[in-house]
C-alpha beads as a LAMMPS data file, in Angstrom:
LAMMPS data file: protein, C-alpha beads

141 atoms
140 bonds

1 atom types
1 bond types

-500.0 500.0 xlo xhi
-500.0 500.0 ylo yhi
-500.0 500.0 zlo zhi

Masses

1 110.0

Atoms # bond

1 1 1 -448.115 181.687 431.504
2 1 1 -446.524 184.852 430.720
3 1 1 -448.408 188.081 429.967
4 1 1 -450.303 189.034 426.531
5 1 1 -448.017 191.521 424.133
6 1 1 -450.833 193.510 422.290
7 1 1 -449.234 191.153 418.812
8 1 1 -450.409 188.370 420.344
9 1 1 -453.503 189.512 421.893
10 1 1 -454.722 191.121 418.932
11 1 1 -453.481 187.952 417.389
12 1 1 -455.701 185.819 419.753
13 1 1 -458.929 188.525 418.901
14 1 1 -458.811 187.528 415.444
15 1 1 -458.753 183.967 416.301
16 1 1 -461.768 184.476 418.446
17 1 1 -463.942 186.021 416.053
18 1 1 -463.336 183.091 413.912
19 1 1 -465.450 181.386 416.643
20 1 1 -467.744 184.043 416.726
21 1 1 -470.074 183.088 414.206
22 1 1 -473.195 180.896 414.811
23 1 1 -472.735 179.008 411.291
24 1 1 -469.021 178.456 411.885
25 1 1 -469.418 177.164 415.674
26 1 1 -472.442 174.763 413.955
27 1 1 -470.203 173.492 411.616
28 1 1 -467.343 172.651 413.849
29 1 1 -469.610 170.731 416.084
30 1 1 -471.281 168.973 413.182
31 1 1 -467.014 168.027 412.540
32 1 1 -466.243 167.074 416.142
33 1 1 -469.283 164.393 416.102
34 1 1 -469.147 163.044 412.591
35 1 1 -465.153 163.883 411.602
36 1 1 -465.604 164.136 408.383
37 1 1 -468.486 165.067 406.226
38 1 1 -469.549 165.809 402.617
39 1 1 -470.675 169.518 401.669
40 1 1 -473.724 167.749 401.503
41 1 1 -474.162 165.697 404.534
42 1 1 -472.729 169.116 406.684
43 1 1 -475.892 171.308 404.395
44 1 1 -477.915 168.354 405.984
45 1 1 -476.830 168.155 409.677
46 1 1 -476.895 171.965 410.289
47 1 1 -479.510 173.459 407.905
48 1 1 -476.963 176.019 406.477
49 1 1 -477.836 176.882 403.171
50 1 1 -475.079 175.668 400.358
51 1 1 -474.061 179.709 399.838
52 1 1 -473.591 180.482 403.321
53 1 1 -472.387 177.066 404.197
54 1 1 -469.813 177.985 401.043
55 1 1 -468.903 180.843 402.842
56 1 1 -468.106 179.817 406.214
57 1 1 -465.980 176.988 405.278
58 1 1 -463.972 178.807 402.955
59 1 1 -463.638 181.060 406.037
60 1 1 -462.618 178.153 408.573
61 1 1 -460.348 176.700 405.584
62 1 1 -458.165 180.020 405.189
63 1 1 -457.848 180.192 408.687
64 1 1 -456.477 176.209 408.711
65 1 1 -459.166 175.542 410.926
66 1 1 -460.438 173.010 408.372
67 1 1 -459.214 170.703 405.741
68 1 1 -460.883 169.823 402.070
69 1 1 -460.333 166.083 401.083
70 1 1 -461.765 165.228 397.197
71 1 1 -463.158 162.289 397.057
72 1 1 -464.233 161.839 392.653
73 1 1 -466.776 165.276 392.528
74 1 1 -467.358 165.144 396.420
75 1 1 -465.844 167.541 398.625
76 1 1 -465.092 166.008 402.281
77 1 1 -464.074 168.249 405.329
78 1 1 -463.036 167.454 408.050
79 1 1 -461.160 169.146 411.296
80 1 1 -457.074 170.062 410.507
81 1 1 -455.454 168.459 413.425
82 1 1 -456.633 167.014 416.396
83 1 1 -455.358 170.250 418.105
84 1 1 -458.108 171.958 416.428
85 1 1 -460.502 169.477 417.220
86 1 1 -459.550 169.766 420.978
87 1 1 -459.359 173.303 420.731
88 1 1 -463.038 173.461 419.193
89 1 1 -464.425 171.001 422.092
90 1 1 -462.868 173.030 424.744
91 1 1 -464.271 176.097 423.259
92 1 1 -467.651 174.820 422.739
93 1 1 -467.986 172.877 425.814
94 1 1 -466.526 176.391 427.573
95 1 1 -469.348 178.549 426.216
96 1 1 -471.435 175.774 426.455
97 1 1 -471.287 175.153 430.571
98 1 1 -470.926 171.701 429.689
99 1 1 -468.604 169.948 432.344
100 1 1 -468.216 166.894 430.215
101 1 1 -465.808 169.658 428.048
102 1 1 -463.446 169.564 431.329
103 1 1 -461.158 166.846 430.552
104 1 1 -460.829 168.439 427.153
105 1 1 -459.838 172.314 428.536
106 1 1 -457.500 170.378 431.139
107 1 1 -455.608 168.742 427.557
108 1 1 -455.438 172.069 426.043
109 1 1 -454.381 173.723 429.245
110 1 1 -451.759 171.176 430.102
111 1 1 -450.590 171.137 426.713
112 1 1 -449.800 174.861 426.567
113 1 1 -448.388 174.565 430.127
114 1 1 -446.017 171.758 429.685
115 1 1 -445.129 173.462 426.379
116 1 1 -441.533 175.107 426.262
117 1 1 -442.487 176.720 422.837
118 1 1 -441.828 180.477 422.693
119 1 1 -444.570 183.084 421.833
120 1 1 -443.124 183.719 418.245
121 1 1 -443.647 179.655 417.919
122 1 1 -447.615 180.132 419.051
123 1 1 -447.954 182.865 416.864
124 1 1 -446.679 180.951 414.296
125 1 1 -448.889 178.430 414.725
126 1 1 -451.860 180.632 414.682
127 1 1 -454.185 178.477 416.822
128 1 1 -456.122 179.885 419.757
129 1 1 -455.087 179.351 423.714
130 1 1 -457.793 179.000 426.795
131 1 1 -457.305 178.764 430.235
132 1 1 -458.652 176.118 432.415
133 1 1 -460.928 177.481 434.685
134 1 1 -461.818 175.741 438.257
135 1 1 -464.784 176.149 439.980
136 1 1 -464.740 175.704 443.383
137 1 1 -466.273 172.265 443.216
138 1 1 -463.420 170.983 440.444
139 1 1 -461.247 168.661 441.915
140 1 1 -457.609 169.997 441.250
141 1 1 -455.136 167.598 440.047

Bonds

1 1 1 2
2 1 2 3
3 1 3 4
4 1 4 5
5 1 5 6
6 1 6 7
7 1 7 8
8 1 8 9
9 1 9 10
10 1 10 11
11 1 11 12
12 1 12 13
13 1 13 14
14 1 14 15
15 1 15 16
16 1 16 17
17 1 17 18
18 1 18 19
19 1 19 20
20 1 20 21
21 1 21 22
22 1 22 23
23 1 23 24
24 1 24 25
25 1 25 26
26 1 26 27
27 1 27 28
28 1 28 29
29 1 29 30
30 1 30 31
31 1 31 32
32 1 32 33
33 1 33 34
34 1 34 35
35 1 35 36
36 1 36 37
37 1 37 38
38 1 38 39
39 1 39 40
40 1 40 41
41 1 41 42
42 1 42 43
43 1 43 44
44 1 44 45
45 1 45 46
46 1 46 47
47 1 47 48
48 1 48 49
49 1 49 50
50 1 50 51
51 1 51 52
52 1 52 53
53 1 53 54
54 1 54 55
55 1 55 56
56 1 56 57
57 1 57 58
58 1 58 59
59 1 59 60
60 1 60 61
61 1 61 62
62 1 62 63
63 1 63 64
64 1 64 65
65 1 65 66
66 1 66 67
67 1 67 68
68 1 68 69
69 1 69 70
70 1 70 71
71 1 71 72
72 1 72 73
73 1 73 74
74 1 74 75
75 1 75 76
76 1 76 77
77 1 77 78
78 1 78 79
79 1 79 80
80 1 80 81
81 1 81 82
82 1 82 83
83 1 83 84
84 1 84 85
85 1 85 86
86 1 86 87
87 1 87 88
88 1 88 89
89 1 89 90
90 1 90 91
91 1 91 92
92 1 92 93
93 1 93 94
94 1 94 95
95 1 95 96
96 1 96 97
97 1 97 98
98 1 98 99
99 1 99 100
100 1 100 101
101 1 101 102
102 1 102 103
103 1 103 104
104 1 104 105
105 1 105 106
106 1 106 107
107 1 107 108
108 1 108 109
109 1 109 110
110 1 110 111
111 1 111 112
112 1 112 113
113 1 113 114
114 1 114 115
115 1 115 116
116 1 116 117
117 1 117 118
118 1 118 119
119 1 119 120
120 1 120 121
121 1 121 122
122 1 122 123
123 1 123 124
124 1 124 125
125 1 125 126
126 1 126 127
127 1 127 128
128 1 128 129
129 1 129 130
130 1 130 131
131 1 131 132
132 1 132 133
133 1 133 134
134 1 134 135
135 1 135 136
136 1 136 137
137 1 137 138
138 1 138 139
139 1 139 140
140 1 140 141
C-alpha cells in the first residue's frame, strides 16, 4: 500500500467523520442486519426521532453511503453496494473489538490489496479504506 498524499488523506478524514456520528453508525447497523428498511421500521429499530433520523440519512444518502427505494408513499433504504455494507461491518466490528468482524476486514483488506486501481480511481470512488490489523494470536493466511 503506498503512502497517504494529504488529497487523499484529507479525503479519507471526511469519510471518517461520516462514521463519526452515533445516529449514523446506528443506522448502518440497523441496514447491515435487516438490509432494507422503511423510514418507519429504521425510527423503530433505533429510537431516532423522524427529524434527526431525516437528517442523518439524507447525510449517509449524499455521501452514497445509502440508497432510497419508493415503494407507493413508503420510503425504503437500504445499504448502496455490498462494498459499503462490507465496509460498514469492518468498521463497526473494528471499533467494536468484535473478532467475528475479522473475516470481513480480511475482504476489505484483500480487496484493496489485490486491487491494481490507481489512487485517482479510489478517490473517485469516494469510499473509505482500513487496514487489517493482526493480533498476535490471528492466524496469518
Amino acid at each position: 500500500m503506498s503512502a497517504l498524499c494529504v488529497e487523499e488523506a484529507r479525503q479519507l478524514v471526511e469519510r471518517m467523520k461520516l462514521f463519526a456520528q452515533p445516529q449514523r453508525l446506528m443506522i448502518l447497523d440497523a441496514l447491515l442486519e435487516h438490509s432494507s428498511l422503511a423510514v418507519g421500521e429504521l425510527e423503530t429499530c433505533t429510537g431516532i426521532g423522524q427529524p434527526t433520523l431525516s437528517q442523518q440519512l439524507g447525510a449517509l444518502r449524499r455521501a452514497e453511503i445509502v440508497v432510497p427505494r419508493r415503494e407507493s408513499r413508503t420510503i425504503h433504504y437500504s445499504l448502496a453496494s455490498e462494498e459499503e455494507a462490507l465496509r460498514a461491518r469492518a468498521l463497526i466490528g473494528l471499533l467494536r473489538g468484535d473478532r467475528a468482524a475479522l473475516p470481513a476486514l480480511r475482504a476489505v483488506s484483500e480487496r484493496y490489496a489485490a486491487s491494481n486501481r490507481t489512487t485517482a480511481q479510489r478517490e473517485a470512488e469516494g469510499g473509505a479504506q482500513f487496514a487489517l490489523i493482526r493480533t498476535s494470536d490471528t492466524p496469518r493466511s
